[in-house]
C-alpha positions as CSV (number, residue, x, y, z in Angstrom):
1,X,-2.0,28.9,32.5
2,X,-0.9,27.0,29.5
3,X,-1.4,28.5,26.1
4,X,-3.1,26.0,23.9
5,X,-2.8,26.4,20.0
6,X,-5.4,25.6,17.2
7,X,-4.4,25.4,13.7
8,X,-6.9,25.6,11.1
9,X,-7.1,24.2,7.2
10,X,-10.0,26.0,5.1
11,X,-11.1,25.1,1.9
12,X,-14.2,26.8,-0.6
13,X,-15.8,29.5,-0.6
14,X,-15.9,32.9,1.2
15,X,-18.9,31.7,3.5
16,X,-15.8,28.6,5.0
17,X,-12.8,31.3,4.9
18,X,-15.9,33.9,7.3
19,X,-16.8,30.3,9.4
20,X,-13.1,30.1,9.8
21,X,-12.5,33.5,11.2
22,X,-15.7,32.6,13.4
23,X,-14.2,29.4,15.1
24,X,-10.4,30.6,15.5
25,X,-12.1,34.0,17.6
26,X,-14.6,31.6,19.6
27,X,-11.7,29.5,20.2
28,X,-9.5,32.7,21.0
29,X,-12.1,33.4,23.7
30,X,-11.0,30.2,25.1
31,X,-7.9,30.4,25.8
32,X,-6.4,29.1,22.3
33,X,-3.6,31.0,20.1
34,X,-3.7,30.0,16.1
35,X,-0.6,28.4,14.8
36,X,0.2,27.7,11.5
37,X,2.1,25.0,12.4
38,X,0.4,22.0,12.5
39,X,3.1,20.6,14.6
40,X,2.8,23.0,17.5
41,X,-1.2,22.9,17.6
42,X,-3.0,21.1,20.5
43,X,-6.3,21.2,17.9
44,X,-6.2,20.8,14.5
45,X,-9.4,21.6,12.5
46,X,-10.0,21.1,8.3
47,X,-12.8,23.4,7.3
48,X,-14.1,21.3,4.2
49,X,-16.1,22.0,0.9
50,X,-18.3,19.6,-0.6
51,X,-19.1,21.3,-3.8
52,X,-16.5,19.5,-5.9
53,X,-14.8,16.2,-5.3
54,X,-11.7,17.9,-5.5
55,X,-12.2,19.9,-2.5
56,X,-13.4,16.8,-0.8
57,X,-10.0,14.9,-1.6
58,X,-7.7,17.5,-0.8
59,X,-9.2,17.6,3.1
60,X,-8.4,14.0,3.2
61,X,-5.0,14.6,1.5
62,X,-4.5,16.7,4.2
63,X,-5.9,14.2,7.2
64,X,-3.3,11.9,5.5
65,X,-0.1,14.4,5.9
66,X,-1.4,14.2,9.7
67,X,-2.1,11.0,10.5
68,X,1.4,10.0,11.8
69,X,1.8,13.4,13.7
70,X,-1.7,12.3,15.7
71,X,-0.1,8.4,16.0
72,X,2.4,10.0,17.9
73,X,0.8,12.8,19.5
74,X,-2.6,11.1,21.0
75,X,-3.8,13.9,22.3
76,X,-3.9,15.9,19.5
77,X,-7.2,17.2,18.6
78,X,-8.5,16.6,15.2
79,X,-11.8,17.8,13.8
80,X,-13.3,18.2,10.5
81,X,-16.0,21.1,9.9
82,X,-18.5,22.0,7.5
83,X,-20.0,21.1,4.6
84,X,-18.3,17.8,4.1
85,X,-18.7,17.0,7.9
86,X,-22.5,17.2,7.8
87,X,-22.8,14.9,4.6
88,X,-20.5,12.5,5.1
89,X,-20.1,11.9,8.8
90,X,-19.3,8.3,9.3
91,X,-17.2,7.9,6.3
92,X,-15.0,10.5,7.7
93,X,-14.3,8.1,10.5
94,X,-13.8,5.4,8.0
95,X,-11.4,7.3,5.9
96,X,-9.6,9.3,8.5
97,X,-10.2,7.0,11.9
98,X,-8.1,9.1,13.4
99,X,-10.2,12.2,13.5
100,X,-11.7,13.2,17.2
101,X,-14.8,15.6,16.2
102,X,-17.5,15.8,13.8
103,X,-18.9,19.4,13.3
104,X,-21.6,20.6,10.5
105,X,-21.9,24.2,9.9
106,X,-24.8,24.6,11.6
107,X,-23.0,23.6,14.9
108,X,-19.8,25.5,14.3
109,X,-20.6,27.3,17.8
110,X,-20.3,24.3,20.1
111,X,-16.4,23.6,18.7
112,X,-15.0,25.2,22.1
113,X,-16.8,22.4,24.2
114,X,-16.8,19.8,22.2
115,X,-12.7,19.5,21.8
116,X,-12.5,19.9,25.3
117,X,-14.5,17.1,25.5
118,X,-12.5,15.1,24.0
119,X,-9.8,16.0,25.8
120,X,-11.6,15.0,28.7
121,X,-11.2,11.7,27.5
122,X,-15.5,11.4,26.7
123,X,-14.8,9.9,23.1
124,X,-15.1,10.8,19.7
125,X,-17.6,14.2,19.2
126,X,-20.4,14.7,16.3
127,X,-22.4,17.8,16.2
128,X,-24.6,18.2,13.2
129,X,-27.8,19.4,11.9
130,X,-30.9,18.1,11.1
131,X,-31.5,16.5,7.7
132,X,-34.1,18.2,5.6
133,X,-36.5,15.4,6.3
134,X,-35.8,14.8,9.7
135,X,-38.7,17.3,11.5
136,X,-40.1,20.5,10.9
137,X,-39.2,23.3,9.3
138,X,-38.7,25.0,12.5
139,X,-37.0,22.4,13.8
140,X,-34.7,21.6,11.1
141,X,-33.6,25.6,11.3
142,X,-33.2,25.9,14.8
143,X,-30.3,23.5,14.0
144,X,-29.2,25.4,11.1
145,X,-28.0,28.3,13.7
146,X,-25.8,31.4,13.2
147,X,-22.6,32.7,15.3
148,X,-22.9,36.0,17.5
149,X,-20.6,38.3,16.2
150,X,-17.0,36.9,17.5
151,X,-14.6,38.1,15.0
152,X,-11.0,37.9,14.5
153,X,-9.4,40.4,11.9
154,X,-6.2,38.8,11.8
155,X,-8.3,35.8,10.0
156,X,-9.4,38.0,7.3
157,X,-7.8,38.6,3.6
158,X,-7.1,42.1,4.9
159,X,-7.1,44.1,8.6
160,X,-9.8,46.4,6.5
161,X,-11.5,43.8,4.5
162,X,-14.3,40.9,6.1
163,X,-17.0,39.4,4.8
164,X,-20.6,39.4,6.9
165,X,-23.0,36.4,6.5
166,X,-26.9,38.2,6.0
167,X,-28.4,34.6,5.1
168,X,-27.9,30.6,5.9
169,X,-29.1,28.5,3.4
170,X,-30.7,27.7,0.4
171,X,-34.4,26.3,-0.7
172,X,-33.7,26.3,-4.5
173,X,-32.6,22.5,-4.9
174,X,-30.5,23.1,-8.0
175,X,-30.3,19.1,-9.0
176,X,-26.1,19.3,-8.7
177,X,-25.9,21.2,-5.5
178,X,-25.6,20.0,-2.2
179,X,-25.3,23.4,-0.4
180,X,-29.6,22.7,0.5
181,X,-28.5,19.7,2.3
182,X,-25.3,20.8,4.1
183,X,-26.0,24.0,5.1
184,X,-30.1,23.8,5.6
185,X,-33.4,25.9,4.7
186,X,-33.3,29.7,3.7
187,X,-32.7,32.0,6.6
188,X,-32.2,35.7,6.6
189,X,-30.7,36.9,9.8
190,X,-32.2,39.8,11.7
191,X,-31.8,43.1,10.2
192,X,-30.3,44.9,13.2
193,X,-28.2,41.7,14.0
194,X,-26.1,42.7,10.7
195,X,-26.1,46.1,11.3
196,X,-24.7,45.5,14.6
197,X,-21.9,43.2,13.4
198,X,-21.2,45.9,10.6
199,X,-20.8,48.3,13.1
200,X,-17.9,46.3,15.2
201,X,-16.5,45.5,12.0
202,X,-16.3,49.7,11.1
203,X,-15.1,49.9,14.7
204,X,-12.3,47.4,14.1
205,X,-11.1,49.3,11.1
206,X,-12.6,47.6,8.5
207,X,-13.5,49.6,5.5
208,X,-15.1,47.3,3.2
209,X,-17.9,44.2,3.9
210,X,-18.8,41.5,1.3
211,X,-22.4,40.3,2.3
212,X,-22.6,36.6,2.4
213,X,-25.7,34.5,1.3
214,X,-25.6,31.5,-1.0
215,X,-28.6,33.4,-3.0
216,X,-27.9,36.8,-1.3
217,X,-30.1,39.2,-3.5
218,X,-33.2,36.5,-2.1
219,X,-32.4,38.2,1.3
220,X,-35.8,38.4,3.5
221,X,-36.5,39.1,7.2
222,X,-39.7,39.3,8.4
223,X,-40.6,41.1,11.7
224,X,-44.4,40.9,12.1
225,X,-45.5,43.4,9.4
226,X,-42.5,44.2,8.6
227,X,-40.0,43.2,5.9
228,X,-36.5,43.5,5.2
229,X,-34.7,42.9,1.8
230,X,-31.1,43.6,0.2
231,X,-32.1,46.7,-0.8
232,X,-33.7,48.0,2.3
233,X,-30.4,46.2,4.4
234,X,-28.1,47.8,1.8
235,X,-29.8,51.5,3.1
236,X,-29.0,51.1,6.5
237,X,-25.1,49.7,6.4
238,X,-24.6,52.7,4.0
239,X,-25.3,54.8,6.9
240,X,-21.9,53.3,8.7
241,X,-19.1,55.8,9.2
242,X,-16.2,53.7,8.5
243,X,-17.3,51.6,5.9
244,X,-16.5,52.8,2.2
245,X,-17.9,49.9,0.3
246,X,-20.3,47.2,0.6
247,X,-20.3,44.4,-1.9
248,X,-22.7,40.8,-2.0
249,X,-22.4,37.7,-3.2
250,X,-23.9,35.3,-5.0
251,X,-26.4,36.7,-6.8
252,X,-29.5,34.8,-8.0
253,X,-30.7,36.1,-11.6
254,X,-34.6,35.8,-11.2
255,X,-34.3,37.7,-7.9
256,X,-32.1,41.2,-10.0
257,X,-35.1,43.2,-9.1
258,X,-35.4,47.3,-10.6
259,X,-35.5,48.0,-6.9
260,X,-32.3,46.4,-5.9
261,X,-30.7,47.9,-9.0
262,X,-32.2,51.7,-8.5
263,X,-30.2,51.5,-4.9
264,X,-26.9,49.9,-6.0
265,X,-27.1,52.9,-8.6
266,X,-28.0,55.2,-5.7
267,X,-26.0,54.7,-2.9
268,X,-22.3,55.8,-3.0
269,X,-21.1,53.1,-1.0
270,X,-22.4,50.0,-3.1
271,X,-20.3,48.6,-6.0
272,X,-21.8,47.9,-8.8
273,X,-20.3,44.7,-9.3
274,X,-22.6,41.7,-9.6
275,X,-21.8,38.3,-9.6
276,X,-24.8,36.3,-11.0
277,X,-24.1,32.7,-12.1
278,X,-25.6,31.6,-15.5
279,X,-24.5,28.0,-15.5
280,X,-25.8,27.3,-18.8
281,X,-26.9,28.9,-22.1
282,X,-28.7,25.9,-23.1
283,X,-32.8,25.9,-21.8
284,X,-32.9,22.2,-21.5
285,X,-30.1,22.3,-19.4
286,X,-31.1,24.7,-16.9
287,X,-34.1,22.5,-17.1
288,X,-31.9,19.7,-16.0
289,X,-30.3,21.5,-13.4
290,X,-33.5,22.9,-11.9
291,X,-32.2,26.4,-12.1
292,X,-35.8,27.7,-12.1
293,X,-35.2,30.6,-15.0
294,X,-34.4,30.3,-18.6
295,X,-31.7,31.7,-21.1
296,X,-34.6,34.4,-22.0
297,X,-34.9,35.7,-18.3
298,X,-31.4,35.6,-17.8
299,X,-31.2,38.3,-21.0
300,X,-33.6,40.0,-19.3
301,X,-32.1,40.2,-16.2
302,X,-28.8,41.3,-17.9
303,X,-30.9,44.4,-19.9
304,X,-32.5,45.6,-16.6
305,X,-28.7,45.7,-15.1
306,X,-27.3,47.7,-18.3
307,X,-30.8,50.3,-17.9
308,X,-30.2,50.8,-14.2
309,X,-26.1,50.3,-14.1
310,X,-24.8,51.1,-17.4
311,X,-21.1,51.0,-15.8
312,X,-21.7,47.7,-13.7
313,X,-19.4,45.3,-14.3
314,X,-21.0,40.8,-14.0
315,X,-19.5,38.3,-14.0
316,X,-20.5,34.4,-14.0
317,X,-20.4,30.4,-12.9
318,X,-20.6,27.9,-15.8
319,X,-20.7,24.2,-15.1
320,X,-19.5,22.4,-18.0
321,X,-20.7,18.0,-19.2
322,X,-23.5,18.5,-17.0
323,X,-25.6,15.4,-17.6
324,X,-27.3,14.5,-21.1
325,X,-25.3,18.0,-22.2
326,X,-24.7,17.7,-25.6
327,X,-22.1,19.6,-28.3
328,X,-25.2,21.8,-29.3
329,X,-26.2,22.8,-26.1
330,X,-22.6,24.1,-25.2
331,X,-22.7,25.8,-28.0
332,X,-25.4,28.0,-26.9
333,X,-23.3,29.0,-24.1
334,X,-20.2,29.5,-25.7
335,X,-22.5,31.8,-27.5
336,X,-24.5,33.5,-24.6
337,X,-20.6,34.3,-22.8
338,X,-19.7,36.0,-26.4
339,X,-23.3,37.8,-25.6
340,X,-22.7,38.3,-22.3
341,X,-19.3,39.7,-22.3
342,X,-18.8,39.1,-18.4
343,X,-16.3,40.7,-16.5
344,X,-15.2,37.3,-15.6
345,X,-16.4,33.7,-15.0
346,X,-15.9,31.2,-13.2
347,X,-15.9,27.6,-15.0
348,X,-16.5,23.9,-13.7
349,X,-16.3,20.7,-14.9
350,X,-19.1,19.1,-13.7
351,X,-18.7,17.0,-10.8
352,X,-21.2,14.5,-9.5
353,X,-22.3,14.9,-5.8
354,X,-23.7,12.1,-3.7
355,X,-27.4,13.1,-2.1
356,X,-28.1,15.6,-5.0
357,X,-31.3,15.0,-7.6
358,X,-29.0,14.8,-10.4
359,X,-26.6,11.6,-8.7
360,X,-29.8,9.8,-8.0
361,X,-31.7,10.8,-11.2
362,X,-29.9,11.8,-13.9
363,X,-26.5,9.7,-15.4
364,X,-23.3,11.6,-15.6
365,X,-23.0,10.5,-19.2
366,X,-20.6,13.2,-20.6
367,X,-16.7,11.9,-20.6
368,X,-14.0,13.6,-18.2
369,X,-12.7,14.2,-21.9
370,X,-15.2,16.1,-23.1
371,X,-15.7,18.0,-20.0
372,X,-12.0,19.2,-19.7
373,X,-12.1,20.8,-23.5
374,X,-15.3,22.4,-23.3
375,X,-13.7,23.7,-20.0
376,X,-10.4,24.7,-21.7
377,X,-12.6,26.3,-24.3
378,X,-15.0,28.4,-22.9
379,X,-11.9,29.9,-20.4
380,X,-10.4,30.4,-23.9
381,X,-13.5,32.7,-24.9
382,X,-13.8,34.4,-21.7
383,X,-10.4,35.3,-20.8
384,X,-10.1,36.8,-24.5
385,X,-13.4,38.8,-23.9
386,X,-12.0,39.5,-20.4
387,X,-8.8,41.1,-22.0
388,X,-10.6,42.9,-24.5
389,X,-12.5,44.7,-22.4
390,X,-10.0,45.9,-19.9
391,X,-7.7,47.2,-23.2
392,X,-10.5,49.1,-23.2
393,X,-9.9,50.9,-19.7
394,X,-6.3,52.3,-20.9
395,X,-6.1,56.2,-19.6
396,X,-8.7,55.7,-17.3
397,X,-8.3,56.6,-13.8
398,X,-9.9,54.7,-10.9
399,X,-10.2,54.6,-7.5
400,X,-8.5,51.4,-5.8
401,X,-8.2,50.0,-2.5
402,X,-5.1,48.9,-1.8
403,X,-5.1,45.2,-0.2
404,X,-1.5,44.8,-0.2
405,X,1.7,43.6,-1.9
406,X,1.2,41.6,-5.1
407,X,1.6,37.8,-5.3
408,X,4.8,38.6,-7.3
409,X,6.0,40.8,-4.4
410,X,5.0,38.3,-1.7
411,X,7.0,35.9,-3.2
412,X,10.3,37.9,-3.7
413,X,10.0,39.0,-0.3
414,X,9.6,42.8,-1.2
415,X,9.4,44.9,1.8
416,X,10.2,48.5,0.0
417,X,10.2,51.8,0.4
418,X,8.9,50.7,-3.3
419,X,7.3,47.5,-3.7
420,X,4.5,46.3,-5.9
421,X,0.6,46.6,-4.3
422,X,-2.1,45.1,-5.4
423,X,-5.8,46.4,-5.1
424,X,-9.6,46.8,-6.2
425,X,-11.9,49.2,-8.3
426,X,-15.2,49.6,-7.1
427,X,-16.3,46.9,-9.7
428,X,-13.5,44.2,-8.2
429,X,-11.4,44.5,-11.3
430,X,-8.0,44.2,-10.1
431,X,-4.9,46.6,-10.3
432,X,-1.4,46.0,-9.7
433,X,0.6,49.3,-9.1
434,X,3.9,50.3,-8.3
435,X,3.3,51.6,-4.3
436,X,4.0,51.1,-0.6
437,X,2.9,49.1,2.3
438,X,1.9,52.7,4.0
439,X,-0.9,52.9,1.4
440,X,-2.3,49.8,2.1
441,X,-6.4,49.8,3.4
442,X,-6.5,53.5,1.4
443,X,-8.3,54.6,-2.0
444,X,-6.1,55.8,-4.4
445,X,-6.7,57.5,-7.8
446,X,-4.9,55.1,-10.3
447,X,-4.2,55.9,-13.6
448,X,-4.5,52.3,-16.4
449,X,-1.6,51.7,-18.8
450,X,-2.0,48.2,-19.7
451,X,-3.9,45.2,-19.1
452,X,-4.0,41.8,-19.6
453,X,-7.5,39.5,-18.5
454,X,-7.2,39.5,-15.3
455,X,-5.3,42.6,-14.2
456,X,-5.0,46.1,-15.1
457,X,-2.0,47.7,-14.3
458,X,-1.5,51.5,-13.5
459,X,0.6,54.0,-11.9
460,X,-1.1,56.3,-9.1
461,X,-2.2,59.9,-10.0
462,X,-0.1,62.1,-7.9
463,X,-1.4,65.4,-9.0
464,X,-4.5,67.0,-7.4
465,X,-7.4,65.5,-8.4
466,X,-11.3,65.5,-7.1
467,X,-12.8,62.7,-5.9
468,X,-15.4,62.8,-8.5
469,X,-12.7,61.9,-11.4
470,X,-12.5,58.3,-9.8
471,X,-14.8,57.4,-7.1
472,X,-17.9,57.2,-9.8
473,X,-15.5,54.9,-12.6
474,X,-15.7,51.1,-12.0
């Protein structure tokens, strides 16, 4: 039998890059190989974001570097998936005509049978989910649905590294976020459905799972009388052999409970990293943006993480020129990140999203001028607090996992015996170390000698030492 080839384009976030692996292993099952060739692939699928516009343009950047491969190559297949694929449908055929299949991340399952029925010759394929006003809730999440647990490791950052989805979509309607629309209502998955994919991933070698929800910390099941939430979940994956951390994201701030806290602080296996996006330190904003907590419960939330995790590390989301955001209100945030002293953040300009409250309601009325040096300064501020605070690691030793070489090796071409590794602490500060490829997917006790805001950099401890002098430090 023929081999047939799929090559695969992701863009966004870690919930695309785990949708990614899901497809390319479904499609494994099937009979496909994955290429990274575009060339030599008999499907080619873009995995698209629709948070920012700049995601959105880069997909069809990329349909454009194809089109004349599929002009001569017919029976290419060419999808687009996700996010971008469930809004915009149509206008993806009107932008890119040349694109065979239609797939929203609800119906990332049926990929398999849908390119081979285009190949069949039936026409042009579009799978998507229900719109949130298009039937009951019931109904709207039965199209919302979930893959079984096909995994493929060689899809992952690392062999010992994968991410493991514990919820599908979001019912908080922030006014700039389309995530409610594209990926459907709240669902948390069955308890022991996790457990069991966490439990193939251990058996495949994995030693570390991020937990996936777009608000994971909001994490429910219920089972008759019975409820599940992060904190009972985060009990029973500890209880893996195999798996040496676990780590969620993206946190939502009202839902930091004492509870959740009290169990990050008591289980070995959880880092204590949390990242819980502020977005704003101005009140009237978060107002705008229908965040549903203010400035003062967002302090509050940040005290009960010091009480219960005084060696936690947080870190942030800001979107900048939101609309109506005036020179005060950034102001407040620049002083609430000063406050705040996250580990790190990540900063938007804001970028207006067709079907969202705010595009319909509210005019983007701050300049793209504006925007970009309110951007450029509150980086500023953060990557100066950012280096401050990892000066302040120097002499400390801490356990890292080592992912593998650094970007600076990769693109040498450094293959040893000494090359230089890159890795994680338990609070996903990042260490660059001279090392080798044999201690990748290990712990290692590393000792800090400088830093700069984004990395530390150490040397590993080669005398004896206990586990307790590193596994406890961040």
């Amino acid at each position: 039998m023929t081999t047939k080839r799929v090559y695969i384009e992701t863009v966004g976030c870690q919930m695309n890059l785990l949708d990614s692996e899901m497809v390319v292993a479904s499609l494994r099952k099937n009979g496909y190989e994955l290429t990274v060739d575009p060339q030599d692939a008999d499907a080619l699928l873009f995995n698209t974001c629709s948070v920012r516009q700049l995601a959105e343009e880069k997909t069809y950047s990329s349909l454009g570097r194809i089109k004349r491969t599929k002009q001569q190559h017919p029976e290419k297949v060419v999808g687009v998936m996700g996010c971008m694929a469930q809004k915009d449908q149509q206008l993806v055929f009107e932008r890119a005509p040349y694109v065979d299949l239609i797939v929203g991340p609800g119906q990332l399952h049926r990929i398999p049978e849908l390119i081979e029925s285009v190949r069949q010759g039936e026409g042009r394929q579009v799978a998507v989910s229900m719109g949130r006003r298009d039937g009951s809730l019931d109904q709207i999440k039965r199209t919302h649905e979930t893959f079984d647990p096909l995994r493929d490791p060689t899809m992952r950052p690392t062999p010992f590294q994968a991410y493991l989805r514990i919820q599908i979509g979001c019912d908080k309607f922030c006014t700039y976020c389309i995530v409610p629309m594209t990926r459907g209502p709240e669902q948390g998955r069955p308890p022991q459905q996790i457990v069991d994919e966490a439990q193939i991933l251990a058996d495949q070698g994995c030693k570390e799972i991020t937990l996936l929800g777009q608000t994971v910390n909001s994490y429910r099941h219920h089972d008759g009388s019975q409820e599940t939430d992060l904190a009972s979940l985060l009990e029973q994956l500890h209880e893996i052999d195999g798996i040496e951390r676990l780590k969620f994201v993206t946190n939502y701030p009202k839902d930091m409970t004492v509870r959740l806290l009290e169990t990050i602080r008591d289980l070995r296996k959880v880092s204590p990293y949390l990242h819980a996006p502020l977005q704003s330190g101005s009140d009237a904003v978060l107002q705008r943006m229908k965040r549903g907590y203010t400035v003062t419960e967002y302090r509050e939330m940040m005290a009960r993480i010091s009480h219960h995790l005084p060696d936690a590390t947080v870190s942030s989301d800001f979107i900048v020129g939101f609309c109506g955001e005036t020179e005060d209100e950034f102001q407040q945030t620049v002083e609430l990140v000063k406050e705040c002293r996250f580990k790190n953040s990540f900063i938007f300009k804001y970028s207006e999203r067709p079907g969202t409250k705010a595009a319909d309601r509210i005019p983007d009325d701050v300049p793209y001028e504006v925007k970009q040096r309110r951007n450029n300064e509150l980086l500023a501020i953060q990557d100066a607090i950012s280096e401050e605070d990892n000066l302040d690691l120097l002499g400390r030793t801490f356990g890292v996992l080592v992912e593998g070489p650094s970007k600076k090796a990769k693109k040498r071409g450094d293959v040893g015996p000494l090359v230089q590794v890159t890795g994680r602490t338990r609070c996903d500060r990042i260490v660059v170390f001279q090392g080798n490829l044999r201690q990748v997917g290990h712990i290692l006790p590393v000792a800090i000698y400088d830093a700069s805001s984004h990395t530390l950099f150490g040397e590993v401890v080669t005398d004896h030492v206990g586990p307790e002098l590193f596994t406890l430090n961040s």
